[in-house]
N, CA, C and O of each residue as an XYZ file, in Angstrom:
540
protein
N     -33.622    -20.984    -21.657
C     -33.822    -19.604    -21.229
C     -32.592    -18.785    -21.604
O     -31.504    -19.125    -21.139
N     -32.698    -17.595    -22.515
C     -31.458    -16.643    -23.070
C     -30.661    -16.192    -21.126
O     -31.128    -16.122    -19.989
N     -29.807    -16.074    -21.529
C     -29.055    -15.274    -20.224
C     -29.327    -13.239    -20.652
O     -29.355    -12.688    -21.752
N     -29.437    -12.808    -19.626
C     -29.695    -11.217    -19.830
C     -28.538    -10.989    -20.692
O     -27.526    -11.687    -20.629
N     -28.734     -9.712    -21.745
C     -27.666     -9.459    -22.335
C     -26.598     -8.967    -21.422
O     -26.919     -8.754    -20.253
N     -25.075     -8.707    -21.892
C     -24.419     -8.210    -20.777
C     -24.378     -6.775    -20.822
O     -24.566     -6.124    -21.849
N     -24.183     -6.399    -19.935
C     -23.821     -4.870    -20.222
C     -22.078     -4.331    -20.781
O     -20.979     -4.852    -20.591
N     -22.428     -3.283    -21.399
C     -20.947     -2.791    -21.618
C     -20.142     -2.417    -20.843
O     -20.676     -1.494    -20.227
N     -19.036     -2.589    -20.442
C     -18.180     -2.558    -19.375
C     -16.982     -1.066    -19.864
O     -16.194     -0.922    -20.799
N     -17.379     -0.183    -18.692
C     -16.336      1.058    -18.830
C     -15.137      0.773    -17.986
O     -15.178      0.132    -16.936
N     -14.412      1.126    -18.349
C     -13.373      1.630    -17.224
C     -12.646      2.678    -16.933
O     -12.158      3.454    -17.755
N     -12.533      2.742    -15.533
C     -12.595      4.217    -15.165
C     -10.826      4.046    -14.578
O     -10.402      3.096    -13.921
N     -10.176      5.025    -14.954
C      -8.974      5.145    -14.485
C      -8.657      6.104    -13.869
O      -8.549      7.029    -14.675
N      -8.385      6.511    -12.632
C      -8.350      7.847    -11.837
C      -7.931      6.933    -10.359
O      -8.335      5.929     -9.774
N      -6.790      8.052    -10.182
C      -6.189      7.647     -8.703
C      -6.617      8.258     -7.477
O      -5.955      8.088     -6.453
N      -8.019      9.192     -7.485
C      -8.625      9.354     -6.855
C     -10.062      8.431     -6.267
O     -11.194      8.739     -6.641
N      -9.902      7.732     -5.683
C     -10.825      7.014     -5.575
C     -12.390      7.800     -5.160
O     -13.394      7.111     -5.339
N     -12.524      8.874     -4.749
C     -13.883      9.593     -4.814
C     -14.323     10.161     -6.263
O     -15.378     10.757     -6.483
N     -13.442      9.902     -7.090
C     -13.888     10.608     -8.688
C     -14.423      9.057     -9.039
O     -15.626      8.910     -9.253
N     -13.597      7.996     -9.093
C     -14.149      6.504     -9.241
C     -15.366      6.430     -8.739
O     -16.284      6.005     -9.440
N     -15.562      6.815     -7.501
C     -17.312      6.523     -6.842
C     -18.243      7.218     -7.773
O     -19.093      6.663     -8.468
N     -18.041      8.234     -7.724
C     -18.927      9.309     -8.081
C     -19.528      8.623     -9.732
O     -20.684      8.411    -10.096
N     -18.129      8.398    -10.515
C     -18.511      7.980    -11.805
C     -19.144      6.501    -11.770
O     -19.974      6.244    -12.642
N     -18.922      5.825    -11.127
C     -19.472      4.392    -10.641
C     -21.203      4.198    -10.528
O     -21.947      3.370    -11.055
N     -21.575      5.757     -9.265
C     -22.713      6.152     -9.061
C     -23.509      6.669    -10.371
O     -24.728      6.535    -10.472
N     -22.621      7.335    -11.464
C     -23.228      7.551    -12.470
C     -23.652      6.510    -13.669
O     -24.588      6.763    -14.427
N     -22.893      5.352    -13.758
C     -22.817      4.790    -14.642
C     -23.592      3.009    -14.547
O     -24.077      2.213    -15.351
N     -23.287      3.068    -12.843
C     -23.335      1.671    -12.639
C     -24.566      0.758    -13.036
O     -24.610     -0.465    -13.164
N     -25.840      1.995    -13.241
C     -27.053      1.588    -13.867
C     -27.388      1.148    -15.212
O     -28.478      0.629    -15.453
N     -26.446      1.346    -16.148
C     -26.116      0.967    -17.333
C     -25.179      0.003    -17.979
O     -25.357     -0.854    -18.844
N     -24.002      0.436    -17.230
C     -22.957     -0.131    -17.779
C     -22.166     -1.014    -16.307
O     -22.216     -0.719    -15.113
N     -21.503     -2.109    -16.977
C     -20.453     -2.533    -15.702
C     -19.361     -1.694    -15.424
O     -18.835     -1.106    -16.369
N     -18.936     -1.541    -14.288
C     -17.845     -0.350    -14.428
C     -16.717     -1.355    -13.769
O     -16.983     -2.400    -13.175
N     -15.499     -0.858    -13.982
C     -14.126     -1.631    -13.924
C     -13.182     -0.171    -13.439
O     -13.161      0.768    -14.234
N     -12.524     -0.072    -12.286
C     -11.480      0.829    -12.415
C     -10.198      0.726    -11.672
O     -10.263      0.136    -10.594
N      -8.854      1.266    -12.108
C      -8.023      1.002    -12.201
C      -7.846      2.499    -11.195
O      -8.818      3.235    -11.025
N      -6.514      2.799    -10.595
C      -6.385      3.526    -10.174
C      -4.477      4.343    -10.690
O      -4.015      5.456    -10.440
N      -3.968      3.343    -11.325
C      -2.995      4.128    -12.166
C      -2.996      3.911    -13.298
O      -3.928      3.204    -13.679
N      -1.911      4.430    -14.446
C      -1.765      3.725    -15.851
C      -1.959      2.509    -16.184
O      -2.713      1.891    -16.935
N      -0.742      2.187    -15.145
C       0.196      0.605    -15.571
C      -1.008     -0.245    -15.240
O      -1.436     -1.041    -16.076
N      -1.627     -0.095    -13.940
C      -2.635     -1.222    -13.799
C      -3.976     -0.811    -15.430
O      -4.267     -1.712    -16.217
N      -4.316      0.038    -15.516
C      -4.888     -0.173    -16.815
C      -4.508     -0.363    -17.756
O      -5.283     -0.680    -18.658
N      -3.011     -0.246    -17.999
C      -3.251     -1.096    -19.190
C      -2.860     -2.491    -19.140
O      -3.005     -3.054    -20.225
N      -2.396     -3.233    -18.181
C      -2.743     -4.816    -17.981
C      -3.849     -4.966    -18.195
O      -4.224     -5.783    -19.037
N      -4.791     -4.121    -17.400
C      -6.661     -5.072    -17.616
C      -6.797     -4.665    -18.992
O      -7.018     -5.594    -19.768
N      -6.721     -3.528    -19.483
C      -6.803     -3.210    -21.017
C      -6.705     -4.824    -21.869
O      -7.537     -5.584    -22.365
N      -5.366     -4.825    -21.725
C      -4.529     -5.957    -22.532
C      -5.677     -7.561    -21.834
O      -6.109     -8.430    -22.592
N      -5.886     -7.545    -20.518
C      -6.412     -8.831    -20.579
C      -7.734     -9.016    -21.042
O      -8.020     -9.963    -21.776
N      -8.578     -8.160    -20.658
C     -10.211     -8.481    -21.070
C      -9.994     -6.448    -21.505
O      -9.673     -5.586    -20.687
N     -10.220     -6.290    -22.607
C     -10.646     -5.115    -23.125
C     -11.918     -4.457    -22.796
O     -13.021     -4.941    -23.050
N     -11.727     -3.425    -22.266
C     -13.401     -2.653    -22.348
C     -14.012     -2.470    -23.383
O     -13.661     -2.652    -24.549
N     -15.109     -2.038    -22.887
C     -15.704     -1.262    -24.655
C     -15.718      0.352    -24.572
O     -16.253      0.974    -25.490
N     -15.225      0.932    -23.648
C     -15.177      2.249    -23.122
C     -13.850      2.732    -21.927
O     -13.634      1.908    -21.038
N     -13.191      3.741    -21.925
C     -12.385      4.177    -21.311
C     -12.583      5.054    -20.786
O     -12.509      5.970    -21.605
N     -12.918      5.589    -19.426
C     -12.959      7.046    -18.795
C     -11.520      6.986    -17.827
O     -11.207      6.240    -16.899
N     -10.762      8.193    -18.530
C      -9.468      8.390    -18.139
C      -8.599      9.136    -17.601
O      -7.728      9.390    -18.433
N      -8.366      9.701    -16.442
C      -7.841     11.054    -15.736
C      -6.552     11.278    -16.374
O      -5.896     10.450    -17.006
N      -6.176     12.880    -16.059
C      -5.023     13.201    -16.989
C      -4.064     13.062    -15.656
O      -3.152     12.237    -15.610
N      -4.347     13.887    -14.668
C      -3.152     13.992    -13.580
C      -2.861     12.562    -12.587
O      -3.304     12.642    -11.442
N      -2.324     11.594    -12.875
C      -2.090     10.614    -12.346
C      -0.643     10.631    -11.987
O       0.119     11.110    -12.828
N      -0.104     10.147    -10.778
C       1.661      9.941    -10.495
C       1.794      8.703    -11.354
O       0.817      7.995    -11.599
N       3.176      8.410    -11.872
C       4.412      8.070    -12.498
C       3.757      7.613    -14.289
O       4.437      7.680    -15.313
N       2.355      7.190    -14.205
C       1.911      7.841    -15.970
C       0.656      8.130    -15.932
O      -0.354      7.542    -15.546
N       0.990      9.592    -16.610
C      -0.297     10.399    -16.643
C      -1.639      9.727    -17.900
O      -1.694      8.856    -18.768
N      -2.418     10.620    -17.387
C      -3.754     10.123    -18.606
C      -2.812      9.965    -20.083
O      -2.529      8.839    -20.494
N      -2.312     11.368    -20.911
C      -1.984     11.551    -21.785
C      -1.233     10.548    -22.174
O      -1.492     10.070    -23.279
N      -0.143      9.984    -21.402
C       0.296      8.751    -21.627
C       0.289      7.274    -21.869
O       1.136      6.434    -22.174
N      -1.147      7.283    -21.587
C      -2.052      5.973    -20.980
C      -2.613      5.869    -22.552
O      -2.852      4.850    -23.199
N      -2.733      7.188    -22.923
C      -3.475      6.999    -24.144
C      -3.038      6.899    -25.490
O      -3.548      6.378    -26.482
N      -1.535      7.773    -25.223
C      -0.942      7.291    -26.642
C      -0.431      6.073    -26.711
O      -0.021      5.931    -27.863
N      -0.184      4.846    -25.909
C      -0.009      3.326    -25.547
C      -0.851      3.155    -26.205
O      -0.594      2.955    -27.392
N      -2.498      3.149    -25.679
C      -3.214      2.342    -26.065
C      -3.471      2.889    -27.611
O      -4.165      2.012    -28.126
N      -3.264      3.787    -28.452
C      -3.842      4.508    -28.985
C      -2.837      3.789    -30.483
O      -3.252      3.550    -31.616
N      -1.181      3.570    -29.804
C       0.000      2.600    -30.303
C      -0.249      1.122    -30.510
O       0.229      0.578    -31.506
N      -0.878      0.520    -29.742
C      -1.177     -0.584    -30.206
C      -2.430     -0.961    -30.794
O      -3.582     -0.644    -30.500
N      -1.941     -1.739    -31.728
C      -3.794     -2.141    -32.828
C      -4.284     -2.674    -32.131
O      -5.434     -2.235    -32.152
N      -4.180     -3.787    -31.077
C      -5.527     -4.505    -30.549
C      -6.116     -3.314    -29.866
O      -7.321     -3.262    -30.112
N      -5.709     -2.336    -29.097
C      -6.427     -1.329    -27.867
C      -6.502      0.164    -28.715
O      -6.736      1.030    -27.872
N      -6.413      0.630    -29.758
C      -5.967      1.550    -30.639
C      -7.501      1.711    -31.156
O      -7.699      2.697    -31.866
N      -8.417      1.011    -30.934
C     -10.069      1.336    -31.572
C     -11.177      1.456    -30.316
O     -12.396      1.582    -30.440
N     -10.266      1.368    -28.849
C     -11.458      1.288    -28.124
C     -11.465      3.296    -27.770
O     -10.635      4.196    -27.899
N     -12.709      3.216    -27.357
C     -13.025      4.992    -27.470
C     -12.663      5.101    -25.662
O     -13.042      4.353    -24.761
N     -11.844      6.265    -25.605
C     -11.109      7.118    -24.238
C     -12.229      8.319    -24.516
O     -12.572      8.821    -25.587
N     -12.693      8.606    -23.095
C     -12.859     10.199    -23.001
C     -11.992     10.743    -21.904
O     -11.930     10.063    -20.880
N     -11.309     11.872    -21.957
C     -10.776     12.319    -20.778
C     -11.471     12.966    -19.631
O     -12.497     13.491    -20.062
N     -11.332     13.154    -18.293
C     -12.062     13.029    -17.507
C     -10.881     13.471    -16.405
O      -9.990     12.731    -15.987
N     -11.132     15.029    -16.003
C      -9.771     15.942    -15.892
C     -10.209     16.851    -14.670
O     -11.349     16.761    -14.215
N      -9.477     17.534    -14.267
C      -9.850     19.256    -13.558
C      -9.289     19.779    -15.018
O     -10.187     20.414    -15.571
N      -8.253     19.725    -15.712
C      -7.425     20.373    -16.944
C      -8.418     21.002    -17.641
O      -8.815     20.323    -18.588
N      -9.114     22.352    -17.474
C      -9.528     22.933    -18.334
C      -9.258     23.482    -19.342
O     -10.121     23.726    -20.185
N      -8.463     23.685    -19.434
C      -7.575     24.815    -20.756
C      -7.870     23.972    -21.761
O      -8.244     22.800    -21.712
N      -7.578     24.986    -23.077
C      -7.852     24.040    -24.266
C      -6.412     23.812    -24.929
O      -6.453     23.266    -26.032
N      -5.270     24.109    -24.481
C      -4.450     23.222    -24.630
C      -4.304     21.664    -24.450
O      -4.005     20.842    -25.317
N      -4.629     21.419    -22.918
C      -4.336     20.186    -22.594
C      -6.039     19.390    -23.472
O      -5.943     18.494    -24.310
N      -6.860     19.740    -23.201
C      -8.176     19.520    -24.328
C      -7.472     19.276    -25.634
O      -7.206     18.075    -25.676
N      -7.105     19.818    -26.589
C      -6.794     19.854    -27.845
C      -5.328     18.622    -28.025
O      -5.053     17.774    -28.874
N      -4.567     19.154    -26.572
C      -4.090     17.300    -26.939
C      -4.331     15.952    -26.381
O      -3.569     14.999    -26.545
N      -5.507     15.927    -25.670
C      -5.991     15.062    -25.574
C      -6.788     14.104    -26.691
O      -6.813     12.888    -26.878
N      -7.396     15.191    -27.308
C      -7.852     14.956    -28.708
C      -6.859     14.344    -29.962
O      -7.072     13.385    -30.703
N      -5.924     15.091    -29.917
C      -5.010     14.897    -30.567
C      -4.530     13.695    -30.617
O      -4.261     13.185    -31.705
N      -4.257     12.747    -28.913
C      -3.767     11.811    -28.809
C      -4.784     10.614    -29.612
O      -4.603      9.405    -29.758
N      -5.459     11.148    -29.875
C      -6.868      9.927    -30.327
C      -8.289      9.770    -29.417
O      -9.291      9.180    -29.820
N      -8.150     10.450    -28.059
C      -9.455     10.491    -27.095
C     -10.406     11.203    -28.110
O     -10.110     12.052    -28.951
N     -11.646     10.638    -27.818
C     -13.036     10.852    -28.224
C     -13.552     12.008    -27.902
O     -14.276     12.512    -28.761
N     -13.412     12.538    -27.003
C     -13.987     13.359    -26.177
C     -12.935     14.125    -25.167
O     -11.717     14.059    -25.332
N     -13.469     14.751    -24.257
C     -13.102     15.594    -23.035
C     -13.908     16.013    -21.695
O     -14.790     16.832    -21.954
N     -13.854     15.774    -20.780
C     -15.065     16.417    -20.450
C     -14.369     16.535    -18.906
O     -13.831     15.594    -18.323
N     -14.521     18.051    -18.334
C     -13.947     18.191    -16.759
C     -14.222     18.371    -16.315
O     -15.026     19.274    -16.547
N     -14.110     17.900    -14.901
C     -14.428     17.608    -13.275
C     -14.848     18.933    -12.956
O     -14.182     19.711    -13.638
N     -15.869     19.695    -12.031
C     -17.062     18.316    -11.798
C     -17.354     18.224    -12.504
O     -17.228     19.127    -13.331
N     -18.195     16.712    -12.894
C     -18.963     16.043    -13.472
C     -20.175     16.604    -13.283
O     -20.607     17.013    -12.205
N     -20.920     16.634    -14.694
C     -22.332     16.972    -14.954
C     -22.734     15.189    -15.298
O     -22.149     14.533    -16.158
N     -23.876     14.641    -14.386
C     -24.084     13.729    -14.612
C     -24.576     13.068    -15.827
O     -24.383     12.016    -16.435
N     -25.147     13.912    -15.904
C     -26.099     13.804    -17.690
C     -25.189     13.648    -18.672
O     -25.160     12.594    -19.307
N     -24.417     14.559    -18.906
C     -23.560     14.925    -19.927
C     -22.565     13.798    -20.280
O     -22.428     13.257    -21.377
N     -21.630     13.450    -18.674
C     -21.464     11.922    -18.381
C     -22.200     10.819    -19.218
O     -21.715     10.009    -20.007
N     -23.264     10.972    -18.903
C     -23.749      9.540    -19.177
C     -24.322      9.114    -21.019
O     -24.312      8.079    -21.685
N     -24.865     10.860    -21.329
C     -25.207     10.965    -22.859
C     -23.983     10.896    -23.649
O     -24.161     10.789    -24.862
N     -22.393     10.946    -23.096
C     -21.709     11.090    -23.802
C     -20.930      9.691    -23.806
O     -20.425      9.420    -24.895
N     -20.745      8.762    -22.793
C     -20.283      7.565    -22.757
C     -21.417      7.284    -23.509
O     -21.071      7.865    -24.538
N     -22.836      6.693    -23.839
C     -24.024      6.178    -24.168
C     -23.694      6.749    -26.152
O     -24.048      5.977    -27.043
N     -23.166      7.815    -26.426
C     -22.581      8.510    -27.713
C     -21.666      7.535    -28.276
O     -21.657      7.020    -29.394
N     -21.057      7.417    -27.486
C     -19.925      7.418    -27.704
C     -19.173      5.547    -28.195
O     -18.363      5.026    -28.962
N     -20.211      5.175    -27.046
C     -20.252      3.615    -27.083
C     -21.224      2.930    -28.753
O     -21.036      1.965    -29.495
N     -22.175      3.983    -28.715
C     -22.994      3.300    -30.098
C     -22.227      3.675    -31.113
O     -22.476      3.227    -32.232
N     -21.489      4.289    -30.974
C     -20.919      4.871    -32.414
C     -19.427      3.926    -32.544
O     -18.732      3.715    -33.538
N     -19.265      3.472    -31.135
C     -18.158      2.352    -31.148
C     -18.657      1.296    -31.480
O     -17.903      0.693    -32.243
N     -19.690      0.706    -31.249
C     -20.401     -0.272    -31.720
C     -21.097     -0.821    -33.093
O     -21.357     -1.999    -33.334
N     -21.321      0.229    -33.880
C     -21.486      0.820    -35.139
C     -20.125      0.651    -36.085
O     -20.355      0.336    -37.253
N     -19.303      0.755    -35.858
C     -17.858      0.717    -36.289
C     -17.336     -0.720    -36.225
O     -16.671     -1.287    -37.093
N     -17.804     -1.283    -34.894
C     -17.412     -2.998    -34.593
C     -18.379     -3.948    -35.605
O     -18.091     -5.043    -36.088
N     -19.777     -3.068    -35.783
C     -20.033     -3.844    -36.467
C     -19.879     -3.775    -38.346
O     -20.113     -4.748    -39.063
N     -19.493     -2.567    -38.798
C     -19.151     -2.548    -40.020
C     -18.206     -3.158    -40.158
O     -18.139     -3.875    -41.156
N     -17.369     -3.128    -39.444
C     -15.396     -3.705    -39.749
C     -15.741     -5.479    -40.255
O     -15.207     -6.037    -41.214
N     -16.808     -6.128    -39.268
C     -17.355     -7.262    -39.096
C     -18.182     -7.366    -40.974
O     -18.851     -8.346    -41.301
């Protein structure tokens, strides 16, 4: 008997733990969700079992999103998995360097659930698409 396929595993990084629920509630039907609540702890789990997806807050104490991402963005093993940011930071400054840093996307609090979910679901096939050409 095959085992169910697994699901893709996001992780959500935000030191708010009601933005974690909320995205949990959005996602948990699809995907496994994993979240971290500062940098440093994401990028240990990063480094031990890799996601296939990153949802990543910018305003975090002692390292912010932006920071979280040019790390991972620095090293080749974690440097191909897809970040969206996931902010109050509306302006298109902090947008444009988020982008900049290598994030996929942007998208700010509140959360539109849909948009959420069509854009991780984007975002992941087109990561997957890429894993499998490189292959």
């Amino acid at each position: 008997m095959d085992s169910p396929p697994q699901k893709p595993v996001v992780l959500v990084v935000d030191d708010a733990p009601e933005s974690i629920d909320v995205l949990r509630g959005v996602l948990s039907a699809d995907y496994q969700v994993k979240a971290a609540i500062h940098g440093a702890i994401a990028l240990e789990l990063v480094r031990a079992t890799p996601p296939d997806l990153i949802l990543l807050d910018v305003m975090m104490p002692e390292m912010n999103g932006f920071e979280v991402c040019e790390r991972l963005k620095a090293n080749p093993e974690t440097a191909q998995i897809p970040v969206i940011f996931v902010t109050t930071l509306a302006d298109a400054g902090s947008e444009a360097r988020g982008l900049e840093l290598g994030a996929v996307d942007y998208l700010t609090k509140p959360y539109v659930p849909t948009l959420v979910r069509s854009r991780v679901k984007s975002h992941l096939a087109l990561y997957q698409r890429h894993l499998s050409l490189e292959q």
